[in-house]
C-alpha positions as CSV (number, residue, x, y, z in Angstrom):
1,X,8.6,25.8,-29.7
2,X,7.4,29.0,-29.2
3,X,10.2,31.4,-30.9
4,X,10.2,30.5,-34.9
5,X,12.9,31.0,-36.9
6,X,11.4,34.6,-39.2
7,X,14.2,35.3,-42.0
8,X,13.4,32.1,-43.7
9,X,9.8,31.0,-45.3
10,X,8.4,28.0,-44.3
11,X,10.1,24.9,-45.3
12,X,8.8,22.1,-47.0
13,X,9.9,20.3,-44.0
14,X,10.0,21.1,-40.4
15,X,13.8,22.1,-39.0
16,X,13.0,21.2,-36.1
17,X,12.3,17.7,-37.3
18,X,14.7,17.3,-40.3
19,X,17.0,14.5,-39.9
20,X,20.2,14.1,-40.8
21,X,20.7,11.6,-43.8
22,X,22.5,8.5,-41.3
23,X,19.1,9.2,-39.5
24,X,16.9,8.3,-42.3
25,X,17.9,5.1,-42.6
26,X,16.8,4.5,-38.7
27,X,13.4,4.3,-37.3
28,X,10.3,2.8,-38.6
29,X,8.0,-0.2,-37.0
30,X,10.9,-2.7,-36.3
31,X,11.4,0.4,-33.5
32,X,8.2,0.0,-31.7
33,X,8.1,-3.2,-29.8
34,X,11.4,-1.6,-28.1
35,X,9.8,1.5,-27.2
36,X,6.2,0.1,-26.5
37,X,7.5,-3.1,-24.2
38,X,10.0,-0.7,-22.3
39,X,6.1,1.5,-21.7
40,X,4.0,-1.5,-20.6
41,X,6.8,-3.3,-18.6
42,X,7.2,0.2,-16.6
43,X,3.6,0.8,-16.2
44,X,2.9,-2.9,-14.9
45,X,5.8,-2.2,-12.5
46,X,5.1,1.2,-10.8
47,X,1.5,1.4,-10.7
48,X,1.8,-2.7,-9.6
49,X,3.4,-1.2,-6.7
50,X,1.6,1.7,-6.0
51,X,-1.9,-0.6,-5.9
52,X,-1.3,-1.9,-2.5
53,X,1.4,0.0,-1.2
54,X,-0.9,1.3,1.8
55,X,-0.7,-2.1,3.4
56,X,2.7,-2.4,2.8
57,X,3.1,1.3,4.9
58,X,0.2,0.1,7.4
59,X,1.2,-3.9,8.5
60,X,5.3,-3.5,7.9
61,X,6.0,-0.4,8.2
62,X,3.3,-0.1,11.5
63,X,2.2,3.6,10.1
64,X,-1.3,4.3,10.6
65,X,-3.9,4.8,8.1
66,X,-3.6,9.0,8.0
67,X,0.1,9.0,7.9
68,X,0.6,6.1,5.3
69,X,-2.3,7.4,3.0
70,X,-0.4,11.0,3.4
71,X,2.9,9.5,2.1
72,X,1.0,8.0,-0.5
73,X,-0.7,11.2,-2.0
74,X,2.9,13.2,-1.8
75,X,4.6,10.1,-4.1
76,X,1.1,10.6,-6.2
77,X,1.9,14.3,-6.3
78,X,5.7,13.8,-7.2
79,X,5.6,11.4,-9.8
80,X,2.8,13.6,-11.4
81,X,5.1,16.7,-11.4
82,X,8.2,15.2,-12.4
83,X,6.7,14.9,-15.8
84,X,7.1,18.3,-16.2
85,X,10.7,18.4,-15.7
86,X,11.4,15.9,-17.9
87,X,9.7,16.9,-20.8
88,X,11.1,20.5,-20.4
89,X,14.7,18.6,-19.7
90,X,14.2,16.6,-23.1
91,X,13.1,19.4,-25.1
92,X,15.2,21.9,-24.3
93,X,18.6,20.4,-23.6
94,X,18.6,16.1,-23.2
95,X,16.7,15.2,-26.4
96,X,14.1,12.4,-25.8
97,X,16.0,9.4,-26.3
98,X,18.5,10.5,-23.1
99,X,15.6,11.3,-20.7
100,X,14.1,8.1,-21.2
101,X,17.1,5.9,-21.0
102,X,17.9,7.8,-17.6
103,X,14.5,7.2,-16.4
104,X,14.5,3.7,-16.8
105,X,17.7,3.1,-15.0
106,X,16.5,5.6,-11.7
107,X,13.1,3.9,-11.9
108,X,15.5,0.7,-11.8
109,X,17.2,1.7,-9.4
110,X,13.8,2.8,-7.3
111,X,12.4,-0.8,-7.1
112,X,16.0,-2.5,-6.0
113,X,15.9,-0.2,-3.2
114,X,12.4,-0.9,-2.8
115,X,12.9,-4.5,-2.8
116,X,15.6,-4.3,-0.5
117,X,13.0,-3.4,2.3
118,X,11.5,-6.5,2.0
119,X,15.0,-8.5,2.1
120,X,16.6,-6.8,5.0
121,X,15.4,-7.6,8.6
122,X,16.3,-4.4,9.4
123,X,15.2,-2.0,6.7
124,X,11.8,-2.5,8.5
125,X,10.2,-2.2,12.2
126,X,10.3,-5.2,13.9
127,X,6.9,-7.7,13.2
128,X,4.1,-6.7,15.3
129,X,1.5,-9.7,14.7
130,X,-0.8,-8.1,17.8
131,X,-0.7,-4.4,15.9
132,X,-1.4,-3.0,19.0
133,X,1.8,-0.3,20.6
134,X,4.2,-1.4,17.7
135,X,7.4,-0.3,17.5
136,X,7.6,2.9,15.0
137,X,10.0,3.3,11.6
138,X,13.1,4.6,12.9
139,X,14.8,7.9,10.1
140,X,17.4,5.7,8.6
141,X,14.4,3.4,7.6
142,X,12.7,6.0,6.2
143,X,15.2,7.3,4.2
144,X,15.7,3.8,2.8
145,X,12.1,3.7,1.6
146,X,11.4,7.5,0.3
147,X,14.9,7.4,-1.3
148,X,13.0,4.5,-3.2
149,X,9.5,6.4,-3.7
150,X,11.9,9.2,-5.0
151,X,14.0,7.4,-7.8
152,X,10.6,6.0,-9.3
153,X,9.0,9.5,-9.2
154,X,11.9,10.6,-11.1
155,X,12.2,7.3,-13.6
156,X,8.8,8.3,-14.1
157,X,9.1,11.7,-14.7
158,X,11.8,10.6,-17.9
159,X,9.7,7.8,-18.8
160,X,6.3,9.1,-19.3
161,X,6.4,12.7,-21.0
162,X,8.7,11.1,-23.6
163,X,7.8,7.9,-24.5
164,X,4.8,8.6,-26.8
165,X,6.7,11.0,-28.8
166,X,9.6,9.1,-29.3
167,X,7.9,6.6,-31.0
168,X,6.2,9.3,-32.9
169,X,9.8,10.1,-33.8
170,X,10.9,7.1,-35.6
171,X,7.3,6.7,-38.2
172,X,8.6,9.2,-40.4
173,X,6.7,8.6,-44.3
174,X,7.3,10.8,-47.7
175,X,3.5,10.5,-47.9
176,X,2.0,13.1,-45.5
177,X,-1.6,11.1,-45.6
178,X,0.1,8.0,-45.2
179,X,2.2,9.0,-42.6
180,X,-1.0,10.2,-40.3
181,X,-2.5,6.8,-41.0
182,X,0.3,5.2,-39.2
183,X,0.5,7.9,-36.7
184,X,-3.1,7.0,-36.0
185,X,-2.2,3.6,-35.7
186,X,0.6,3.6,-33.3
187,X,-1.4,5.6,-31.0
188,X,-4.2,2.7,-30.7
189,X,-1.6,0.5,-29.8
190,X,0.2,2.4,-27.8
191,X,-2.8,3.3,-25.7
192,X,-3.9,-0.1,-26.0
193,X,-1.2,-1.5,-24.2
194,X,-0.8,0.7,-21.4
195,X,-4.3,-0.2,-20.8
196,X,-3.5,-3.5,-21.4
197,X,-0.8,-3.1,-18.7
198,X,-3.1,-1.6,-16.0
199,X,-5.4,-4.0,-15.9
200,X,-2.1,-6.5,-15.0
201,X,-0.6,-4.4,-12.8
202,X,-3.9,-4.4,-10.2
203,X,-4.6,-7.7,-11.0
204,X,-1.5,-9.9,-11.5
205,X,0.7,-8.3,-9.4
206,X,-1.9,-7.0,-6.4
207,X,-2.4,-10.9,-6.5
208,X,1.5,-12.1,-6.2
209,X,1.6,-9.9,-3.6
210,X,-1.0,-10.9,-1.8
211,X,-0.4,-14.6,-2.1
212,X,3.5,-14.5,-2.4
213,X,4.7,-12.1,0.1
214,X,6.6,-8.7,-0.9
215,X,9.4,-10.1,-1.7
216,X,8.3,-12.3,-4.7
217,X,5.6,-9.2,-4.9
218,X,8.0,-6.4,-4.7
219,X,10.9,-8.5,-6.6
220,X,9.0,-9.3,-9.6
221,X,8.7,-5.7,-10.3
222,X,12.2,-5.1,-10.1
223,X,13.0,-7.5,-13.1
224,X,10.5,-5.7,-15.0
225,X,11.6,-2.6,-14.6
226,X,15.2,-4.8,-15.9
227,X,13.8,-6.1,-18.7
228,X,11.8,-2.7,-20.1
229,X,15.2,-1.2,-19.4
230,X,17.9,-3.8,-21.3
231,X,14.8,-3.8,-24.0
232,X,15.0,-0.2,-24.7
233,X,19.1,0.1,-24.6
234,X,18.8,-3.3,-27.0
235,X,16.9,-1.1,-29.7
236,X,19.5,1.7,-29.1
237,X,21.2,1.5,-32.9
238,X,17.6,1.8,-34.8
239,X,16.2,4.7,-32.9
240,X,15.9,8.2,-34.9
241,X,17.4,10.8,-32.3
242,X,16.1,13.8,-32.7
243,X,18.0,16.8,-30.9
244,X,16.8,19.1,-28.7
245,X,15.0,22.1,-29.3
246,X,13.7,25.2,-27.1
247,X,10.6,24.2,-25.4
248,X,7.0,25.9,-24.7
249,X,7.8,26.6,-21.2
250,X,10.9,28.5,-22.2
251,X,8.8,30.7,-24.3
252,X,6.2,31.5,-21.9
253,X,8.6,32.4,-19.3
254,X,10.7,34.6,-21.8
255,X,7.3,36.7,-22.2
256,X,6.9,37.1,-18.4
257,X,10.9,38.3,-18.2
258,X,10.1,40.5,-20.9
259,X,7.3,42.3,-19.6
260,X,8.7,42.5,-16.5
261,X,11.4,44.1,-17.6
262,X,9.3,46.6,-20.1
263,X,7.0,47.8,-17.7
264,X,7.8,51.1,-17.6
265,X,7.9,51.6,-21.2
266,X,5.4,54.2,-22.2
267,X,2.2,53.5,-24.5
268,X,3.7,52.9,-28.3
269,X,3.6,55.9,-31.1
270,X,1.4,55.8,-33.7
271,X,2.7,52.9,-36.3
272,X,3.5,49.2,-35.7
273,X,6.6,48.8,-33.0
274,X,5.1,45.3,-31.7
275,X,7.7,42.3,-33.0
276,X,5.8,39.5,-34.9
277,X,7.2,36.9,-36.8
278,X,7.6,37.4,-40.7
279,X,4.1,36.5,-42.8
280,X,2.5,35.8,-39.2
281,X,-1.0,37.0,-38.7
282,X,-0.9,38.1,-35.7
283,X,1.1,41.4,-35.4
284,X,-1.3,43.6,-33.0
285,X,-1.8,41.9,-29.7
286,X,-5.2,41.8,-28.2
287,X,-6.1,44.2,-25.7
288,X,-6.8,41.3,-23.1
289,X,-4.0,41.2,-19.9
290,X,-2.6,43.6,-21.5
291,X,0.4,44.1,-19.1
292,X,1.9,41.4,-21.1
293,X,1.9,43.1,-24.7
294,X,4.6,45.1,-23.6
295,X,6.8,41.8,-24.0
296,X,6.8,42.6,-27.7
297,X,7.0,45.9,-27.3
298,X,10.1,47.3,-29.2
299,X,12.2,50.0,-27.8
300,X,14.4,50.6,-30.7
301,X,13.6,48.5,-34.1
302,X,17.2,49.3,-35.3
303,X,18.8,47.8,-31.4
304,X,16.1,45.4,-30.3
305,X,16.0,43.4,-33.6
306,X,18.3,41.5,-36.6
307,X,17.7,43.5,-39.4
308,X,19.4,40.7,-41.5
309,X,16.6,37.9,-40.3
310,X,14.0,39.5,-37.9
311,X,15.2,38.3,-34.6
312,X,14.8,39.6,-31.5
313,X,18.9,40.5,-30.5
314,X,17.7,39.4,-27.0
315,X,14.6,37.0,-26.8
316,X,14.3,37.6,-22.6
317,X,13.7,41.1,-23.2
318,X,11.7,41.0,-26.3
319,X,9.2,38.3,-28.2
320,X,6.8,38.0,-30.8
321,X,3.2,39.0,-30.8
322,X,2.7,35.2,-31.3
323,X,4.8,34.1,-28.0
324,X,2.5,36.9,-25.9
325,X,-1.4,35.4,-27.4
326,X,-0.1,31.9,-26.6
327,X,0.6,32.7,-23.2
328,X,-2.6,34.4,-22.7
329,X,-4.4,31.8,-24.8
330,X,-3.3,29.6,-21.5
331,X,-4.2,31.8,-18.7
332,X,-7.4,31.7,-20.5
333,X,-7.7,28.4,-19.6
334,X,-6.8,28.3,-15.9
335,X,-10.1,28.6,-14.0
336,X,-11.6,25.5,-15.5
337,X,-8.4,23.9,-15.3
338,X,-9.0,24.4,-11.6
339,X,-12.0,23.0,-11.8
340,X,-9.8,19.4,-12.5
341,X,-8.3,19.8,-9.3
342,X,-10.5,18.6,-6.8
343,X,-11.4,15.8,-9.1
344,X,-7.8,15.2,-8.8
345,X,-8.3,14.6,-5.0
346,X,-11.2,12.5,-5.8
347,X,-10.1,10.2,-7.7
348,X,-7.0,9.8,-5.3
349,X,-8.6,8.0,-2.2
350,X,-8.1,4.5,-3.4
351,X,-5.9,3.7,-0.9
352,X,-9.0,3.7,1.5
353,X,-11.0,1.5,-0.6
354,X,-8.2,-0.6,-0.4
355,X,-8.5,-0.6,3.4
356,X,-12.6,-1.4,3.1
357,X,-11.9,-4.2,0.7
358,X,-9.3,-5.8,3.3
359,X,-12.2,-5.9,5.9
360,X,-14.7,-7.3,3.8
361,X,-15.8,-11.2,2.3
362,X,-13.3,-10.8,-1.2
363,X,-14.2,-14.6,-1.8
364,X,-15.8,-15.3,-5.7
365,X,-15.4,-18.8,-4.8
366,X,-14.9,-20.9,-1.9
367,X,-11.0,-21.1,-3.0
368,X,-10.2,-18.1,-4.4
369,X,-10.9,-14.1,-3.3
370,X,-9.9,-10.9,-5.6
371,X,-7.1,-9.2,-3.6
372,X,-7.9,-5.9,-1.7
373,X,-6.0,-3.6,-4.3
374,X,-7.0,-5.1,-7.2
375,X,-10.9,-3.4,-7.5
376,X,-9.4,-0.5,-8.8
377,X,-9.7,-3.0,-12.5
378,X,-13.0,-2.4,-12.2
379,X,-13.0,1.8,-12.5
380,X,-10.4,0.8,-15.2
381,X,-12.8,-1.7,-17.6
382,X,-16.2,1.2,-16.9
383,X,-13.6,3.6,-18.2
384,X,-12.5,1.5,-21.5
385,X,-16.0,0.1,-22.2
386,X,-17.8,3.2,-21.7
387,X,-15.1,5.3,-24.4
388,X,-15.9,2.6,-26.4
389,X,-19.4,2.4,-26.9
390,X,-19.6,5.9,-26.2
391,X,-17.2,6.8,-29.5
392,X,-18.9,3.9,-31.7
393,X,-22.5,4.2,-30.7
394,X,-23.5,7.1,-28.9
395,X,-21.9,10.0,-30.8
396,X,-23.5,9.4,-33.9
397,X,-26.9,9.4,-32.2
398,X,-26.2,12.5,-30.2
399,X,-24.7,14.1,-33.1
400,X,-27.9,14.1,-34.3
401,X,-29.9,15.4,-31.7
402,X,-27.6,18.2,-30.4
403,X,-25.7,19.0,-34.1
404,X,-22.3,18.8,-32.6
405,X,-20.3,15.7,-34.0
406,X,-18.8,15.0,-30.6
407,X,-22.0,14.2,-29.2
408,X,-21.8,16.4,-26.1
409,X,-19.8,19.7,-26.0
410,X,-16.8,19.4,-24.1
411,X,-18.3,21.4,-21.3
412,X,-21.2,19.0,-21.1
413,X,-18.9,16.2,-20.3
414,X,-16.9,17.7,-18.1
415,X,-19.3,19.1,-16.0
416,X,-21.1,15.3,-16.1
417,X,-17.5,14.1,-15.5
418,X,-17.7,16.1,-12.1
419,X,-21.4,15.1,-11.1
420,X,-20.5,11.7,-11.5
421,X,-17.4,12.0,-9.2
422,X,-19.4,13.1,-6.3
423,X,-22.2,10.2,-6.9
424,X,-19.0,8.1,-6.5
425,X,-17.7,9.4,-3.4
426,X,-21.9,9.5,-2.1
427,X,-22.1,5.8,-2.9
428,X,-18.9,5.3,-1.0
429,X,-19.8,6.9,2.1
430,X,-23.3,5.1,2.2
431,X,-21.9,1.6,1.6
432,X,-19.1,2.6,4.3
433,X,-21.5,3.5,6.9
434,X,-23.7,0.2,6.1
435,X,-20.3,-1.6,6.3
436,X,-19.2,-0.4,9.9
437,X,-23.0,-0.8,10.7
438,X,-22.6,-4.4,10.1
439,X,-18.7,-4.6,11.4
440,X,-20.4,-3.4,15.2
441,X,-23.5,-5.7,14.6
442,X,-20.7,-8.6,14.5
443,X,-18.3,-7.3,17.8
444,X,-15.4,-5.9,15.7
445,X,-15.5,-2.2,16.7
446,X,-12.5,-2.3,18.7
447,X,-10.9,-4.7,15.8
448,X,-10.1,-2.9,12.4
449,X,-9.0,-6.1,11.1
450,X,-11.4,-8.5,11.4
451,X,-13.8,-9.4,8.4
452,X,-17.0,-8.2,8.1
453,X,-19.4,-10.5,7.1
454,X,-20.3,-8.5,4.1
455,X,-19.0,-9.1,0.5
456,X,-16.8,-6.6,-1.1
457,X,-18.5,-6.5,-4.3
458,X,-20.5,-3.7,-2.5
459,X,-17.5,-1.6,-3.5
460,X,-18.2,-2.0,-7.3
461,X,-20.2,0.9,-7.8
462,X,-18.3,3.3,-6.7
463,X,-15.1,2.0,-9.0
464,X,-17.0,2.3,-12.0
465,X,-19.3,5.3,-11.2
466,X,-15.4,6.7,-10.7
467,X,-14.3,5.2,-14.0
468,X,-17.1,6.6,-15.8
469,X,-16.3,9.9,-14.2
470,X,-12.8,9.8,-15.3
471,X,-14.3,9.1,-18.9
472,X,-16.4,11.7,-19.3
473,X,-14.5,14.7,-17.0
474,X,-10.4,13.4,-18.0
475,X,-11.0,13.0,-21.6
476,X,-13.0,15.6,-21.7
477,X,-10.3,18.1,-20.2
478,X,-7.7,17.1,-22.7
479,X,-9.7,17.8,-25.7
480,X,-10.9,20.8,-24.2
481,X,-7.0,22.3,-24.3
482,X,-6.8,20.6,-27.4
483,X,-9.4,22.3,-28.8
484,X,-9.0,25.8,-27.2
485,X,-5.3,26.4,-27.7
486,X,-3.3,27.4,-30.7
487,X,-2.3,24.3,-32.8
488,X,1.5,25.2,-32.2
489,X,0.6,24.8,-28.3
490,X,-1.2,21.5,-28.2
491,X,1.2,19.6,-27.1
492,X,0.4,21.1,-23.7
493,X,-2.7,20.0,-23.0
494,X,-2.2,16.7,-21.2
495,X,1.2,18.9,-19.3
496,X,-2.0,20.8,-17.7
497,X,-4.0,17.5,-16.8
498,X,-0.9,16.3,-15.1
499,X,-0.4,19.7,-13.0
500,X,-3.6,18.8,-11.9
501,X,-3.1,16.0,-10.8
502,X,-0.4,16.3,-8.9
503,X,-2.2,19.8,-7.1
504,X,-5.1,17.4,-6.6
505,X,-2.7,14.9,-4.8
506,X,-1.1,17.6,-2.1
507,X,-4.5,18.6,-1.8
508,X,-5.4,15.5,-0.5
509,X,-2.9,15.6,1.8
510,X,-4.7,18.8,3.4
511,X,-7.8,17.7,3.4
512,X,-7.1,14.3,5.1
513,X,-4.5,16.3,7.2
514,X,-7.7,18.7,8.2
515,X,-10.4,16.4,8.8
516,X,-8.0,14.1,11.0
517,X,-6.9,16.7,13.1
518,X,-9.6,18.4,14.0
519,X,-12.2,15.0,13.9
520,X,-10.0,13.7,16.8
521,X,-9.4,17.3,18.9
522,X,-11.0,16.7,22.4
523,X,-9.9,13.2,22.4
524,X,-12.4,11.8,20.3
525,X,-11.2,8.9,17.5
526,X,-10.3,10.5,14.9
527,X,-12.9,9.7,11.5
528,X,-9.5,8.4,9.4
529,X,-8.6,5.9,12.3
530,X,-6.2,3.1,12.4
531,X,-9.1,1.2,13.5
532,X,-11.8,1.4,10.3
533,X,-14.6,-0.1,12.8
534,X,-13.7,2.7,15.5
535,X,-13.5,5.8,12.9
536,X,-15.7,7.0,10.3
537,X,-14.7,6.8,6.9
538,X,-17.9,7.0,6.0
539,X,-17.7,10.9,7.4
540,X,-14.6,11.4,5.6
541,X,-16.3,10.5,2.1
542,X,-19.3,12.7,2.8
543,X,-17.0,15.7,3.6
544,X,-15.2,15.4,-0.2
545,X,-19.0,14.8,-1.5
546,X,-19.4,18.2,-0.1
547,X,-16.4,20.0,-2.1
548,X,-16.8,18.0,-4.5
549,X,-20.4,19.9,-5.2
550,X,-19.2,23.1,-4.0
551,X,-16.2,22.5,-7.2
552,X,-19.4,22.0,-9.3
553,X,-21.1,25.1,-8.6
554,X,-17.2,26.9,-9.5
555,X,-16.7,24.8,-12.5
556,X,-20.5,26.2,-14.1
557,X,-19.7,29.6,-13.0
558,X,-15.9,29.3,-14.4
559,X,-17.8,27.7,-17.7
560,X,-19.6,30.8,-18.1
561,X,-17.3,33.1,-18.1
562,X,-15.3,31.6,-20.3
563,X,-17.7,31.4,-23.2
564,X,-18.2,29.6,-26.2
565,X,-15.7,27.5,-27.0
566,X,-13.9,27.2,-30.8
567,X,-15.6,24.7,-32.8
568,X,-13.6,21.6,-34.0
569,X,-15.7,19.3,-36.3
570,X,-12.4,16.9,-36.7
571,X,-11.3,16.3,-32.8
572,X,-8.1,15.9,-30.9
573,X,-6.4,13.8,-33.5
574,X,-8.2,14.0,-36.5
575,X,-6.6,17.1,-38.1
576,X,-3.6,16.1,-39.9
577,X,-1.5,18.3,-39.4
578,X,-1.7,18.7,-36.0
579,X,-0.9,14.9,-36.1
580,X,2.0,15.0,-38.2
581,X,3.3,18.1,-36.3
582,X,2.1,18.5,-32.8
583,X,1.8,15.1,-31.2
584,X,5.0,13.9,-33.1
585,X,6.6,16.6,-30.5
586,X,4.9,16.1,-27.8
587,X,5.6,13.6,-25.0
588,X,2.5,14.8,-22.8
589,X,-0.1,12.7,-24.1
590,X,1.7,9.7,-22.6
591,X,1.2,10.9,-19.0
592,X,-3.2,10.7,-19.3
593,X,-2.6,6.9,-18.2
């Protein structure tokens, strides 16, 4: 919250988080399995689904390869965004406990319908076993399945930004110390099981799927999604349920009104007539964009302010000094959070590894062959192992060397982060060109699905190169904001990742958009073709190589005129206070996985 209450001095205990004395007796550990189970069962459900959706959209619903991978990065893009809302919704109106229990019944409701598709003849196109001129989706089909796509996004976008913080909620502790200590803890779990339910949602379910049909693969899902549900509404009478406050966005957008609305005010008279919060530092704002300071401007003192407790009468037409800094604190950060986009739209093209994966040998032994979607677990175990020894062994060492007790400065990592990215995408093209070599060698280059006598452990590279990239660049963004924002604002810093992402995904949508228009203009097959022998993929990854580099080049020159960043010897989640306050309040850090 952005606007603090001024006429009172700071209480031993937050407002925003005191609890009402029925509430005390709520909350605590017995809480968690409630809130962590109704986490893992909706991660293993929607990102189970999302794994091999593409050959869902390409074999049942006969779209090609372009279209379904478009319909793909939008659903990427929504559920991404949605966040947003939610988190906005809970703090400022729903409270956290409401957004998530709607969430979990839409999201619910989004795989029944889902599942439906797979039960009714008729939700689908006829079967077209020859795939060549097959009947096309007709709009009432459609509508079936993106009215599905739409209620997960939204489940989604109440599960996610609020789930963290609202078992952050119930560990309250007299003991500040020992109350960090269990923060600390539940965070490892947390985290640990939403891993945890990753790694089963590309293996387990990709592979049910696979072996059981879409119904059994689709339906499974489903009675997740029940269970995390009935779970979380079982737990109902033990929850603390804290009410809603005013959130961050609220604030910034009250010091955007206000400005607007000041504009024409006239430089200020000698004196102090900015508004600032009572024993607050800040009561001059900086000179930076300064078309914003005259947000807290005052036109009157005696009119535009409380005299009894030093509020603005009118908060949409006047704020503090501290409201305006935290906004620019954030614009601040833009350019190299543009930077994250494009690595967004990198890390988005698994749906055509999927594709190369269904063409090639998938056998580990002669009865048994790792499923097409499920080589994204390989991207996720680079990621885990890497943080891991990176954290335990490597920092110390590097502390050493370069004096800063991360290791590498967050700049560093990122910018590694983003080389890595387009090594991924380099390797990808190169084994996709050998691949196709070897597909036309064997007489399949007017046959997209026949297999290639080539094992698909060729594709492992390229997952963990990826994973490592999303170690080193993700991670590194997050404790970037973390690090560079005002304590009061850190709960934004995974909001920002997530805008990313979701830019990155309509981005995609462009590019691919782009390159298959004007690849097949003059009749030519285009170089994302339903056919994977007859197109060039390998083309396609060569072109993102290319903006991926040219988003290096931006991302040093962004770093350099941003620079030096704030030092932070105790990291994201070492400082206690931030913690006890910040992350207790924020349901953002729960949308990074």
């Amino acid at each position: 919250m952005v606007q603090e209450k001024m006429e009172i001095p700071p209480p031993k205990q937050d407002e925003k988080t005191q609890e009402p004395d029925d509430q005390k007796k709520k909350g605590g550990l017995r809480t968690m399995p409630f809130i962590i189970a109704n986490e893992t069962f909706e991660k293993v459900a929607s990102y189970g689904l999302l794994a091999n959706m593409i050959l869902y959209l390409k074999f049942d619903y006969n779209m090609t390869t372009a279209g379904g991978a478009r319909v793909l990065f939008i659903w990427s893009a929504t559920s991404n965004f949605l966040p947003l809302l939610g988190s906005f919704l809970s703090d400022s109106y729903m409270g956290r406990y409401r957004v998530i229990a709607f969430g979990s019944i839409v999201s619910l409701l989004g795989m029944i319908s889902l599942w439906t598709t797979t039960v009714i003849q008729g939700a689908r196109p006829r079967d077209c076993p020859t795939y060549v001129d097959c009947e096309t989706s007709n709009s009432s089909q459609l509508t079936l399945l993106y009215t599905s796509f739409a209620l997960m996004s939204i489940g989604a976008g109440g599960i996610r930004p609020c789930s963290l913080a609202f078992g952050a909620d119930q560990l309250h502790h007299p003991d500040k110390q020992k109350k960090t200590m269990i923060l600390q803890s539940f965070f490892n779990w947390y985290y640990a099981s939403v891993g945890l339910s990753l790694m089963v949602a590309v293996t387990v379910i990709v592979y049910l799927q696979d072996s059981a049909g879409w119904k059994l693969g689709f339906g499974i899902p489903a009675i997740l999604m029940m269970i995390s549900a009935a779970l979380f509404y079982l737990g109902s009478p033990l929850y603390v349920k804290m009410k809603a406050d005013k959130s961050l966005f609220t604030g910034f957008a009250q010091v955007v009104v206000a400005a607007v609305k000041n504009r024409q005010l006239p430089p200020p008279p000698s004196g102090n007539w900015y508004h600032y919060n009572k024993g607050s530092k800040l009561i001059v704002p900086t000179s930076t964009l300064s078309f914003l300071n005259k947000a807290c401007l005052k036109k009157n003192p005696e009119k535009d302010t409380n005299l009894d407790v030093l509020l603005a009468t009118d908060p949409w037409s006047l704020c503090t000094v501290q409201q305006v800094e935290d906004l620019k604190s954030l614009i601040k950060l833009m350019p190299i959070w543009s930077t994250g986009i494009m690595l967004a739209v990198l890390l988005s093209q698994h749906t055509f590894q999927i594709l190369q994966a269904s063409t090639m040998d998938r056998h580990i032994c002669p009865t048994f062959q790792i499923p097409a979607g499920s080589f994204g677990v390989f991207g996720i175990l680079s990621l885990t192992l890497w943080v891991a020894i990176y954290d335990r062994i490597l920092v110390p060492r590097l502390a050493k060397l370069t004096g800063n007790p991360r290791g590498l400065s967050l700049k560093h990592r990122m910018g590694i982060g983003l080389v890595l990215s387009c090594t991924a995408t380099a390797v990808a093209a190169v084994v996709e060109s050998h691949r196709r070599k070897r597909a036309i060698e064997q007489g399949l280059s007017n046959n997209g699905y026949g297999v290639v006598e080539m094992s698909a452990m060729w594709l492992v590279p390229q997952h963990c190169i990826m994973g490592l990239a999303e170690a080193f660049n993700i991670i590194g963004q997050i404790e970037f904001y973390y690090s560079e924002l005002p304590k009061r604002m850190s709960s934004i810093g995974v909001a920002l990742f997530a805008l990313g992402m979701g830019v990155g995904n309509l981005i995609a949508t462009v590019i691919l958009g782009a390159v298959d228009d004007m690849s097949k203009a003059g009749g030519k097959e285009s170089w994302v073709s339903n056919n994977i022998n007859g197109g060039h993929y390998d083309y396609y990854y060569w072109v993102l190589t290319v903006l991926g580099g040219v988003n290096l080049f931006y991302f040093l020159l962004c770093s350099w005129a941003y620079g030096p960043c704030k030092e932070d010897e105790f990291g994201v989640l070492g400082k206690e206070d931030e913690v006890d306050d910040e992350m207790t309040k924020s349901g953002h850090a729960s949308m990074v996985l």
